[in-house]
Every structure is written in structure tokens, then in C-alpha cells.
GUPA-673927 format. One record per residue (C-alpha): x negated, y, z negated. Coordinates in steps of 0.2 Angstrom, whole numbers, padded with zeros to 4 digits. Example, Ala and Ser with C-alpha at 12.3 -4.5 7.8 and 13.67 -1.06 7.14 Angstrom:
residues 2
+-------+-------+-------+
!     x !     y !     z !
+-------+-------+-------+
! -0062 ! -0022 ! -0039 !
! -0068 ! -0005 ! -0036 !
+-------+-------+-------+
***
This chain:
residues 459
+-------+-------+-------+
!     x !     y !     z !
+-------+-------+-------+
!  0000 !  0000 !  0000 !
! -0015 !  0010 ! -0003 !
! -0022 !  0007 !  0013 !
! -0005 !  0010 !  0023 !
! -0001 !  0027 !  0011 !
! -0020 !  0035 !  0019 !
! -0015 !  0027 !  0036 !
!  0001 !  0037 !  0034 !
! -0011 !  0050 !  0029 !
! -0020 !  0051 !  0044 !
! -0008 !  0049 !  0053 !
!  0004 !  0066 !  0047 !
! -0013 !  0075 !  0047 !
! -0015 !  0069 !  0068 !
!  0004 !  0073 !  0069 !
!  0003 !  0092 !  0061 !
! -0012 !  0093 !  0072 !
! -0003 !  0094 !  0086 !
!  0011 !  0098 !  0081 !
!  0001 !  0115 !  0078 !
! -0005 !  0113 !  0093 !
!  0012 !  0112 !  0105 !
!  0017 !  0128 !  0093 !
!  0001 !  0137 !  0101 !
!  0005 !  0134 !  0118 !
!  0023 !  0136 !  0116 !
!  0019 !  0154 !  0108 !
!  0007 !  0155 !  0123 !
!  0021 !  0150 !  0137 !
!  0034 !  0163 !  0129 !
!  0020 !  0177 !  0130 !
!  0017 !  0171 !  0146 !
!  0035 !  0168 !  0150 !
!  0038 !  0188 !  0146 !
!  0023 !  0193 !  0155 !
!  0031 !  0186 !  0171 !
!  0048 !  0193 !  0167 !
!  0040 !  0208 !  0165 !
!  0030 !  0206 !  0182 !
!  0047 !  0200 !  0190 !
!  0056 !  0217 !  0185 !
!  0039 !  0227 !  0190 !
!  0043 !  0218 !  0204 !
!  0062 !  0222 !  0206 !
!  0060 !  0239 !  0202 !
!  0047 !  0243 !  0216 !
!  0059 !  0232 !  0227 !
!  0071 !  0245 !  0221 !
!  0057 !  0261 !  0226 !
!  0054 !  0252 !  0241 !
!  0071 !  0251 !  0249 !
!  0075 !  0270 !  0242 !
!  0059 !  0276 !  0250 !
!  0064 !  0268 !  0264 !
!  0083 !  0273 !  0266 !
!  0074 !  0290 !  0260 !
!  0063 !  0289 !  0278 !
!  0078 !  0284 !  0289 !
!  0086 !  0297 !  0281 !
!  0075 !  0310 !  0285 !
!  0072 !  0303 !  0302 !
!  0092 !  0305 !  0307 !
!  0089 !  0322 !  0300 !
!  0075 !  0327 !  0311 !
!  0084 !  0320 !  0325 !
!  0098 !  0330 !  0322 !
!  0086 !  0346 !  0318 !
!  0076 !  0343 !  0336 !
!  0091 !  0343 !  0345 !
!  0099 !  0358 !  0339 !
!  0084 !  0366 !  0342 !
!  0082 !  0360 !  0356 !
!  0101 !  0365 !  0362 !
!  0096 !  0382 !  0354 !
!  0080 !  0387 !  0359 !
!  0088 !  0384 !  0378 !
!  0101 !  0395 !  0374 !
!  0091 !  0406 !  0368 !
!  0078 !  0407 !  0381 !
!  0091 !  0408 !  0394 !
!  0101 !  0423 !  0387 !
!  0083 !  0432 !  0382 !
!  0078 !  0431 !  0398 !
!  0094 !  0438 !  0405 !
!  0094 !  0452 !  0392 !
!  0075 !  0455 !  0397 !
!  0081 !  0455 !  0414 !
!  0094 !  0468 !  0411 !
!  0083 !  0477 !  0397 !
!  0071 !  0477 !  0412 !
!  0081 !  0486 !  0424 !
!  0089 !  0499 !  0410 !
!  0071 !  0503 !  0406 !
!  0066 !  0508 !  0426 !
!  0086 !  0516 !  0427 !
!  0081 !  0529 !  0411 !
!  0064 !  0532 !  0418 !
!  0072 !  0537 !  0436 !
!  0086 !  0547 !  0428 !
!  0072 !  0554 !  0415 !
!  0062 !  0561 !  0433 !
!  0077 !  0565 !  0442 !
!  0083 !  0579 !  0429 !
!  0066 !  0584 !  0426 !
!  0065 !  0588 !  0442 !
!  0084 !  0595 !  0440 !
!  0079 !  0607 !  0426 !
!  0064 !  0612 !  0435 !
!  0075 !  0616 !  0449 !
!  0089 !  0624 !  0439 !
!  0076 !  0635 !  0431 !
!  0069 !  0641 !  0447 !
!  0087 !  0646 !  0452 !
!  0088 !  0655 !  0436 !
!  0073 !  0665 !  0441 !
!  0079 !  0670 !  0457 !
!  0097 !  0674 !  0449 !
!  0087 !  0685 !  0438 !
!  0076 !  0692 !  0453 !
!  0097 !  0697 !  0463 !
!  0100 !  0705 !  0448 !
!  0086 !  0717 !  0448 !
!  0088 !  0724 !  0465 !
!  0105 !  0723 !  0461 !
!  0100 !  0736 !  0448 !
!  0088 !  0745 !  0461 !
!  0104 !  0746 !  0473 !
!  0116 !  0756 !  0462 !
!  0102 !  0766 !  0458 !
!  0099 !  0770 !  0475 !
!  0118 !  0771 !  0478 !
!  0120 !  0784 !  0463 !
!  0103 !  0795 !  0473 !
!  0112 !  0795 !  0487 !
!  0129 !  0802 !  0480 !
!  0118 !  0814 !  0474 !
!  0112 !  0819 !  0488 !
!  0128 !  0816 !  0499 !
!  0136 !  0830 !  0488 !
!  0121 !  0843 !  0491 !
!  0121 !  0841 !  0509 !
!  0142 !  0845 !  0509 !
!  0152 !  0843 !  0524 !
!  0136 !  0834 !  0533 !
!  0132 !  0824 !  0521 !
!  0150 !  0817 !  0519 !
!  0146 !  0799 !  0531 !
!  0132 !  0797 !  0521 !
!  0142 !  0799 !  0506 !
!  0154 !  0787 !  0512 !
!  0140 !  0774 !  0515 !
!  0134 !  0778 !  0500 !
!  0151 !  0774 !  0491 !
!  0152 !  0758 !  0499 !
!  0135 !  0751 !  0493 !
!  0138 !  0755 !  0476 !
!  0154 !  0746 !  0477 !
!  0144 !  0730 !  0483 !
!  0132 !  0734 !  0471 !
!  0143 !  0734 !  0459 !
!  0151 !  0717 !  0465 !
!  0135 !  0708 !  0467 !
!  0130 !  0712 !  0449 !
!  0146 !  0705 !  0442 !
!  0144 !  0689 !  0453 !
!  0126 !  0688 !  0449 !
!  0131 !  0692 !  0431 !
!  0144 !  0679 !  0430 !
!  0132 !  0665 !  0439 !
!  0120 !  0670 !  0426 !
!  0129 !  0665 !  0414 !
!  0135 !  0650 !  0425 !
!  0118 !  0645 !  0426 !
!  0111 !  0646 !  0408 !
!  0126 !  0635 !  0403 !
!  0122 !  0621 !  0414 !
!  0101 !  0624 !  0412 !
!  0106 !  0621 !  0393 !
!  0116 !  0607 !  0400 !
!  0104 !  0597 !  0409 !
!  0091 !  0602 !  0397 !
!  0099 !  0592 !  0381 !
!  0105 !  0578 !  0395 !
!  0087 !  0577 !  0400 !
!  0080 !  0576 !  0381 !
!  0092 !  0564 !  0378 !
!  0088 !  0554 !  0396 !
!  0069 !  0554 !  0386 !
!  0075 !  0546 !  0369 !
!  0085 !  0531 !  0381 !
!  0070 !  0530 !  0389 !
!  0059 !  0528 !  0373 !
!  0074 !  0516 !  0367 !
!  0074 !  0505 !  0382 !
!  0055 !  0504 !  0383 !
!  0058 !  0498 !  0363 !
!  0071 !  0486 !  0367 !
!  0058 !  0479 !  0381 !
!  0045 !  0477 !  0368 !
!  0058 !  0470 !  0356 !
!  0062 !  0457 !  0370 !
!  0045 !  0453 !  0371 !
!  0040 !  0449 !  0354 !
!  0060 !  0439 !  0354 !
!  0051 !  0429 !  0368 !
!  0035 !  0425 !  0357 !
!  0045 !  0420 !  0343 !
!  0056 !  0408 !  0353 !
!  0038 !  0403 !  0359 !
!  0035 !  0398 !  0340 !
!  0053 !  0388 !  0339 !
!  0046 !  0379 !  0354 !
!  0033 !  0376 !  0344 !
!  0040 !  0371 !  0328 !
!  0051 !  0360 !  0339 !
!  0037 !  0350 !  0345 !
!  0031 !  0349 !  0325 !
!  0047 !  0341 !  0321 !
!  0044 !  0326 !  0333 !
!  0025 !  0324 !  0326 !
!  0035 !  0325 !  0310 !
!  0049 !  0310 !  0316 !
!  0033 !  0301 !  0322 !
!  0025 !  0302 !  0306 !
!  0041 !  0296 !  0297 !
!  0040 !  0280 !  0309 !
!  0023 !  0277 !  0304 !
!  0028 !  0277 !  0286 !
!  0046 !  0269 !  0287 !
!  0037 !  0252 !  0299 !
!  0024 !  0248 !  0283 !
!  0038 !  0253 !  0269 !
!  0048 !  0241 !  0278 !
!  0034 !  0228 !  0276 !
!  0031 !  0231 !  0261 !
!  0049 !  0229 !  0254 !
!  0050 !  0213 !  0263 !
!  0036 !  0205 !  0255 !
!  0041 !  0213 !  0237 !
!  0058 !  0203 !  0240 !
!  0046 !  0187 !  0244 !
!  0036 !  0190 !  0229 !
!  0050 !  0193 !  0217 !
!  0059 !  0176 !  0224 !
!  0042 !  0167 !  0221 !
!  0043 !  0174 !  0204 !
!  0058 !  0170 !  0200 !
!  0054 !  0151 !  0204 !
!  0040 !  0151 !  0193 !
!  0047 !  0161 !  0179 !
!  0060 !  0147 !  0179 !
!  0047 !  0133 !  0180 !
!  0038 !  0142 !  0165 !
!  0055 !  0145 !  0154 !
!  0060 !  0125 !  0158 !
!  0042 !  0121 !  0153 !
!  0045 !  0132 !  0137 !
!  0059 !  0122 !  0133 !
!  0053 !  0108 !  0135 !
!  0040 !  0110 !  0123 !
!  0051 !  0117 !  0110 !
!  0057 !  0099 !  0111 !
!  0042 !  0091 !  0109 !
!  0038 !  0103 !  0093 !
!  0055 !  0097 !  0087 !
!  0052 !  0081 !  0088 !
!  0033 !  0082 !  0080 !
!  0040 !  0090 !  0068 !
!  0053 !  0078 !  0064 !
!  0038 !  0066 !  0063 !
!  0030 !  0075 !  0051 !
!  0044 !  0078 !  0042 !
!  0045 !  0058 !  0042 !
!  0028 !  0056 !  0040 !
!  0029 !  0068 !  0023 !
!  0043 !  0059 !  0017 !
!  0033 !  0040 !  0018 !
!  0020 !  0048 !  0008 !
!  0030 !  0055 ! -0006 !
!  0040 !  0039 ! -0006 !
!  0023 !  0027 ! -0008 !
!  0016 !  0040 ! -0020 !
!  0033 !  0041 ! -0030 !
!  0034 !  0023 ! -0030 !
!  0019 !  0020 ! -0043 !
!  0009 !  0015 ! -0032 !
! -0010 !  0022 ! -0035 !
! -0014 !  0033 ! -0019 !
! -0027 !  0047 ! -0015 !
! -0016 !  0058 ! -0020 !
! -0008 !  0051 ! -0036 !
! -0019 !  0061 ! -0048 !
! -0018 !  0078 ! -0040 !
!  0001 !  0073 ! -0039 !
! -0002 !  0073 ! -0058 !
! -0013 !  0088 ! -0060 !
!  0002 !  0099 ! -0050 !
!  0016 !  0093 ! -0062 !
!  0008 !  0095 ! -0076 !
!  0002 !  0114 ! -0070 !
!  0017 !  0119 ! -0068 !
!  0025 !  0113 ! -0084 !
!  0010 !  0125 ! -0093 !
!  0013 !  0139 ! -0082 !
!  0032 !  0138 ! -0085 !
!  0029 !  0137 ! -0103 !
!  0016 !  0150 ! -0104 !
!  0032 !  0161 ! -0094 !
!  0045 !  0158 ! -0106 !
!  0030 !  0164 ! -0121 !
!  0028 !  0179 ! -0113 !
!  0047 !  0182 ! -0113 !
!  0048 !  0176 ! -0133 !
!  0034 !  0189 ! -0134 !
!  0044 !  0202 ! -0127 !
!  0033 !  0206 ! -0112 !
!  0042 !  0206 ! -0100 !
!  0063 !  0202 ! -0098 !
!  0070 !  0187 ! -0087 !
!  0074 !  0201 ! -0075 !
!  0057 !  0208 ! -0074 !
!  0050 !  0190 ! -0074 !
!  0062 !  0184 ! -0056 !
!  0061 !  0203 ! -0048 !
!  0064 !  0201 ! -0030 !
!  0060 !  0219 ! -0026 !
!  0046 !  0219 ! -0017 !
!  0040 !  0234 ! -0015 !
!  0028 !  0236 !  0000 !
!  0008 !  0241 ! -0002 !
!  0004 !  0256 !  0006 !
! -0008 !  0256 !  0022 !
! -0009 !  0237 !  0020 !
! -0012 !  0226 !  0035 !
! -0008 !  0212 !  0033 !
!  0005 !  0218 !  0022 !
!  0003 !  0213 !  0002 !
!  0019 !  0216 ! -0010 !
!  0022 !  0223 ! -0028 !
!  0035 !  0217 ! -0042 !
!  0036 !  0218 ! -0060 !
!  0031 !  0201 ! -0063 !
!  0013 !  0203 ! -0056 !
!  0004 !  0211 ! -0071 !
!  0010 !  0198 ! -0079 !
!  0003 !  0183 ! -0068 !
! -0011 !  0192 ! -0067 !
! -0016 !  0189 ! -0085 !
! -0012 !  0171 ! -0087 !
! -0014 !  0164 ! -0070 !
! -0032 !  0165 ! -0066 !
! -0039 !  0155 ! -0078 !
! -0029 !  0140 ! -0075 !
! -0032 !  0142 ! -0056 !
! -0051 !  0145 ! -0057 !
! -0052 !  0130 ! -0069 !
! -0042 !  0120 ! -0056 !
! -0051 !  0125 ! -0039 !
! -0069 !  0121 ! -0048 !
! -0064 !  0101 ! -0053 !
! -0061 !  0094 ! -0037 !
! -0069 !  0100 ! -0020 !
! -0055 !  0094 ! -0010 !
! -0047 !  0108 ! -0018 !
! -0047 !  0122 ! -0004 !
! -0034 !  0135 ! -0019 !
! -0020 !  0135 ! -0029 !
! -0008 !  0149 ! -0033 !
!  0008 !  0149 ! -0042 !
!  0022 !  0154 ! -0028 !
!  0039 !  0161 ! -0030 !
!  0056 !  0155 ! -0025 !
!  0052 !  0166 ! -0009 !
!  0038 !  0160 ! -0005 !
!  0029 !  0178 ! -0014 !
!  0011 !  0175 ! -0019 !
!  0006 !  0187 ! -0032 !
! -0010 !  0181 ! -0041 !
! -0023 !  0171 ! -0031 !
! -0039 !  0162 ! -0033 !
! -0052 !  0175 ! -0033 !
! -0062 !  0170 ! -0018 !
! -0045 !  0175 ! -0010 !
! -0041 !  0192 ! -0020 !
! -0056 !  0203 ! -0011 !
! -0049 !  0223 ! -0008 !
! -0043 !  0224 !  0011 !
! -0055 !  0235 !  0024 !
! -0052 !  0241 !  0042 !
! -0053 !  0223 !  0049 !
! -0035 !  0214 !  0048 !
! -0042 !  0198 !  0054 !
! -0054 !  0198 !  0040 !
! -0042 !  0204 !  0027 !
! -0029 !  0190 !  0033 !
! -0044 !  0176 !  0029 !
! -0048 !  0185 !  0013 !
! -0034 !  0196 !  0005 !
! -0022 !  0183 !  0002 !
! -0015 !  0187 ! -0014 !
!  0002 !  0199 ! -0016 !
!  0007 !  0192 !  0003 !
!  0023 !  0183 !  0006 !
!  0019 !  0167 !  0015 !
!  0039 !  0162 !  0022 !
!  0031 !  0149 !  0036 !
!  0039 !  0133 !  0036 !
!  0027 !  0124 !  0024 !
!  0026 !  0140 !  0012 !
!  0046 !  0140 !  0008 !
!  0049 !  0121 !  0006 !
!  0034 !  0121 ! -0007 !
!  0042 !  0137 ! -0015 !
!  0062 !  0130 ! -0013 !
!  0056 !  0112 ! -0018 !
!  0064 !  0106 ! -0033 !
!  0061 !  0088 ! -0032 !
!  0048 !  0081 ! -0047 !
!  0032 !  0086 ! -0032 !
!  0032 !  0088 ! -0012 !
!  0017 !  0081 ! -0001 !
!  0016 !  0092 !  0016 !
!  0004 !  0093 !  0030 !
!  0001 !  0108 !  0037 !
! -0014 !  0121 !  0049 !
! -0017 !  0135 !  0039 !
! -0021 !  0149 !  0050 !
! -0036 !  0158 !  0044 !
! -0037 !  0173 !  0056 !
! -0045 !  0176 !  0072 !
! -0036 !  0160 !  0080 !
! -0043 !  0148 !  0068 !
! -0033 !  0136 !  0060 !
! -0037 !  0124 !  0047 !
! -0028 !  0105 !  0046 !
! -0023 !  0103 !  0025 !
! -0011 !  0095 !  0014 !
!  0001 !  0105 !  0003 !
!  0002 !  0099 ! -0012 !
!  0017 !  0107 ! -0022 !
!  0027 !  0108 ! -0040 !
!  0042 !  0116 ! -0046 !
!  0041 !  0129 ! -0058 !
!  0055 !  0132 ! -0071 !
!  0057 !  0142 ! -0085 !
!  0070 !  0137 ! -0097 !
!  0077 !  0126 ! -0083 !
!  0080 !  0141 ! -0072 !
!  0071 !  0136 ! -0055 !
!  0056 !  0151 ! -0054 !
!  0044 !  0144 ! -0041 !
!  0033 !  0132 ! -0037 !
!  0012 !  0128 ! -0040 !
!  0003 !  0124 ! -0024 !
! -0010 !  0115 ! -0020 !
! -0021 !  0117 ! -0002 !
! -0031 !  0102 ! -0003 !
! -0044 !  0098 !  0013 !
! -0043 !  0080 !  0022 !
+-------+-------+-------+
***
């Protein structure tokens, strides 16, 4: 029985062994798992960008179309009414520059008449003059001087008719030279307006030269939008591709996944078979390699019970106090390590029994009194260092005031059976793991379940 309890043994130890084992690559599939979901909606969303992108590029390229013929349509339009209008501006211009000359030479004319009107009207003046002389001398000369006098009459008389017509074309004349002088000004301005509007005409032309050219930019532009839309297209294409392949392996890896959980499953139920053989031979009388550490655990945790309910007679601390499950988190503390009420107290009373206990055997690897929750407040000192910077080290190093809830951890802390024998890796930080046995006893004090003592013991 002996021989089969450390076959058993060595058997739960394999089992556990890889029953760790499966756990790590299952935790390694699942992260791998999400990493491809996460790849496959990487992938999906620049699927998504993709087929935007490229509804985007068609998009623009219907535009452009659209823009290139309606400038096209216009720029036509307007090149054909531009050249009409310079056409017509071009005529109106050589018109107002003829007309300009014409009444330049028209008001030269006009006052050239003006002059001569002005030379009628002084020998006008001279003829009544002469007219009047000779009245005058008519009327010395008497009776022979009468004919004279009579002729003399009859020029004043013309005289006098001539410098009323000349007087009235005068002013005839200075009316229509004032005339054709502000209709020649204003023949200047059209002309200065028309040769404007030519220029105008001509800088229009130049700028429909540049919505020629800005035409032509827009089909470079459409081309450019092909040259991008044919590789986006691709693109999208082999996205899809990829995001299919992904698909499939991300349900290859998921299938695997579960499949493994499986297999921990059932490992586990083998150890949990395994442990069970154990306890059973060991519980059975039967004188194992366990059988005096079984023995040592019990007893430990009737002393530790009895030196808790002490402390309580004493006064130093209350029941409450002593099964305080407010754990109060350490501050800055990675891993993260716990306070309670309880822990001065384990504190005083724990660590010499523990020390003790970790020096008589070597397959002893600690001990530590747990509560019901699987809270570890007083630890073998080897395990109790201050935490630094380094989690990994603090994890292999600062395992007091930690709460351990793993599987292994609660079922020695929850066991109320006389003791419970488990197998288990202990993970010692930095992705090392350690294959031990857990060894474990309930703790009570005044038959209230507290706890439970462990043992880690090496194989």
C-alpha cells in the first residue's frame, strides 16, 4: 500500500504537471486567439477604409466628369459669345474712332465758319459806316447829291439786314459749335470706353484661356483618381481574402481552445482523483510518506487555534477583529498585499511556529496559516522581504499579506475535512513554475471554521 500510495504520488505529481501545462498553452491560445480577433477586425476595419476610400474615388471621379463637361459646355459658350462680343466690341471701337475724326474735323469746320461769320459781320460794320458817310455827304451836296443819297439809303438798309442775318447765324452757329463740341467730347469718352471694353475682351479671352486650362487639370485629376481607385480596388479585394483566411484560422484556433479546455477538465478531474486515492490510503492507517507531516499539519493547527482563542480570553483582540474580511488594499503594492485587523496579531504568534516548522524537514518548501479566503497574512520569513520596483521579484519574494484564491489555495483554505493532500505548480514569477504538494489543515477556533495551516512540501 505503501508502494502504490508513492506510485499514486508520482503519478498526481505527472498529472498536475501537465495539467499546468495544458493551462499554459490554453492561456497561450486565448491570448493568441484575441490577437487574431483583434488582427481579424484590423482587418475588417481597413476592409471598411478600403471600400470607403474607394466609393470616395468613384465618387470624385463622377464628379469630375460632371465638372469637365460643364466646363467644357461652358468654356464653348463662352468662347463663342466672347468672340462675337470682341467681334462687335471690335467694330464699335473703329465706329467711335471714325465718328471721333469726323466731328473733329466737323468742329474744326464749324469753327472756321464761325470765323468768317465774324469776318461778314465786320464789314458789315464798315458798310453802315460808309452808308452813314455818305448820308452825310448826300445832304451837303443838296439837290445833286440826292441819287447818291438814295443809293446811300439803300445800302444802309442791306447793311442793316445783313448784320441781323449775320447776327442771328451768329448765334446760330455758336449754338451748334457748342453742340458738336460736347457731342465730340463725348464721341472721345465712347472711344476711350470702347477701346476699354476691347481690352476688357481681351484679358476675358485670357481668362477663358485659363478655364481651358483648368479643364485639362481636371482630366489629369480623373486620371490620377483612376490610378488610385485600380490599386484601392486591389487592395480591398485581398483585405476581404485576408479577413476570410482569418476568419478560418481564428475558428481553427477557438476550436483548438476548446478543445484544450477539455483536456484541462479532464486532467483536472484526474487529479482531483488522484488527490482523493491519496487521502484515502493516507486516512486509512496505512503508514505513507506523508503520514507524519499529515500529523505535523493537524496538530499545528489545533496549537494555532488554541493559541487564537487565548488571545481572545486575553482580550486582544474580539471574534470580530480576529475573522475581519476587510481587506484593505496596500498602497503602491504590486503584486497587491492586503491589511485586516487580525494581522498584528498573527504576526506575534505565527512565526515562531512556522520558522520552527520549515527548519525540521527539507521537503518543507513554507508553511503559513491561511484564512477562509484563502488571505495570507504572516509568512515564513524568507517570503516576507519589503517589495522594490521589480513585480516579478516581489511575486517570488513578498508573499505574505497576498490573497492566494487559485484553485489549490481556496480548497486548502475552505477544507474542513480532518487534512487535504493536493498537487499543485506553484508559480514563482518570471514564467517559472514549481511541481509541489499542498499539504493542508483546518483551523478552528471554538469550533468556528477560521482557516486552514498549509504545508508546500517539494517531491
Amino acid at each position: 500500500m505503501r508502494a502504490i500510495s508513492e506510485r499514486f504520488g508520482k503519478l498526481g505529481l505527472e498529472i498536475t504537471d501537465i495539467a499546468g501545462r495544458i493551462g499554459d498553452v490554453t492561456g497561450q491560445l486565448e491570448g493568441q486567439a484575441e490577437g487574431l480577433h483583434r488582427v481579424v477586425s484590423a482587418v475588417e476595419q481597413v476592409s471598411r477604409a478600403n471600400r470607403a476610400i474607394q466609393q470616395a474615388a468613384e465618387g470624385a471621379q463622377e464628379t469630375a466628369s460632371v465638372v469637365r463637361s460643364g466646363l467644357e459646355r461652358v468654356t464653348g459658350a463662352v468662347r463663342v459669345g466672347l468672340n462675337a462680343a470682341q467681334s462687335d466690341i471690335e467694330a464699335l471701337s473703329q465706329g467711335a474712332q471714325s465718328m471721333s475724326q469726323a466731328l473733329a474735323e466737323a468742329v474744326s469746320d464749324a469753327h472756321k465758319v464761325r470765323a468768317s461769320s465774324e469776318a461778314i459781320q465786320s464789314i458789315t460794320r464798315e458798310i453802315q459806316l460808309l452808308s452813314v458817310n455818305a448820308g452825310v455827304e448826300a445832304a451837303r451836296s443838296g439837290t445833286a447829291g440826292r441819287g447818291f443819297a438814295v443809293i446811300a439809303a439803300a445800302v444802309k438798309q442791306l447793311a442793316e439786314q445783313t448784320r441781323d442775318a449775320t447776327a442771328l447765324s451768329a448765334k446760330q452757329l455758336d449754338i451748334l459749335v457748342k453742340s458738336v463740341d460736347q457731342l465730340a467730347r463725348r464721341s472721345q469718352e465712347n472711344a476711350q470706353t470702347a477701346r476699354r471694353a476691347s481690352e476688357g475682351s481681351q484679358s476675358i479671352a485670357l481668362q477663358v484661356g485659363e478655364l481651358d486650362s483648368f479643364g485639362r487639370s481636371v482630366v489629369e485629376l480623373i486620371g490620377d483618381i483612376d490610378a488610385i481607385s485600380n490599386p484601392t480596388r486591389a487592395n480591398a479585394a485581398a483585405c476581404a481574402k485576408v479577413g476570410e483566411d482569418l476568419t478560418v484560422l481564428v475558428a481553427g484556433v477557438d476550436q483548438s481552445s476548446e478543445n484544450l479546455d477539455r483536456a484541462a477538465q479532464r486532467t483536472a478531474s484526474l487529479v482531483s482523483i488522484s488527490e482523493a486515492i491519496l487521502g484515502a490510503i493516507a486516512a486509512s492507517g496505512v503508514r505513507t510518506a506523508q503520514s507524519e507531516l499529515i500529523a505535523t499539519a493537524m496538530e499545528t493547527a489545533g496549537q494555532i487555534g488554541a493559541l487564537f482563542e487565548q488571545a481572545l480570553a486575553r482580550g486582544e483582540l474580539t471574534t470580530a477583529d480576529l475573522f475581519d474580511e476587510g481587506y484593505r488594499p496596500v498602497a503602491g503594492s504590486d503584486p497587491l498585499q492586503h491589511m485586516t485587523r487580525f494581522v498584528g496579531l498573527t504576526d506575534r504568534i505565527l512565526p515562531p511556529i512556522q520558522e520552527a516548522l520549515l527548519a525540521s524537514n527539507r521537503r518543507i518548501v513554507f508553511c503559513a496559516a491561511v484564512d477562509r479566503n484563502g488571505f495570507l497574512p504572516t509568512h515564513n520569513q524568507k517570503y516576507s522581504q519589503p517589495q522594490g520596483r521589480d513585480p516579478v521579484w516581489n511575486n517570488a519574494n513578498c508573499r505574505n499579506r497576498r490573497i492566494f484564491a487559485d484553485r489549490t489555495g481556496l480548497a486548502a483554505a475552505r477544507n474542513q475535512k480532518p487534512f487535504l493532500l493536493q498537487t499543485y505548480r506553484r508559480d514563482m514569477g518570471g514564467g517559472q513554475f514549481l511541481v509541489m504538494e499542498d499539504l493542508s489543515a483546518p483551523i478552528r477556533v471554538k469550533g468556528r471554521h477560521w482557516g486552514g495551516f498549509r504545508f508546500g512540501l517539494s517531491v
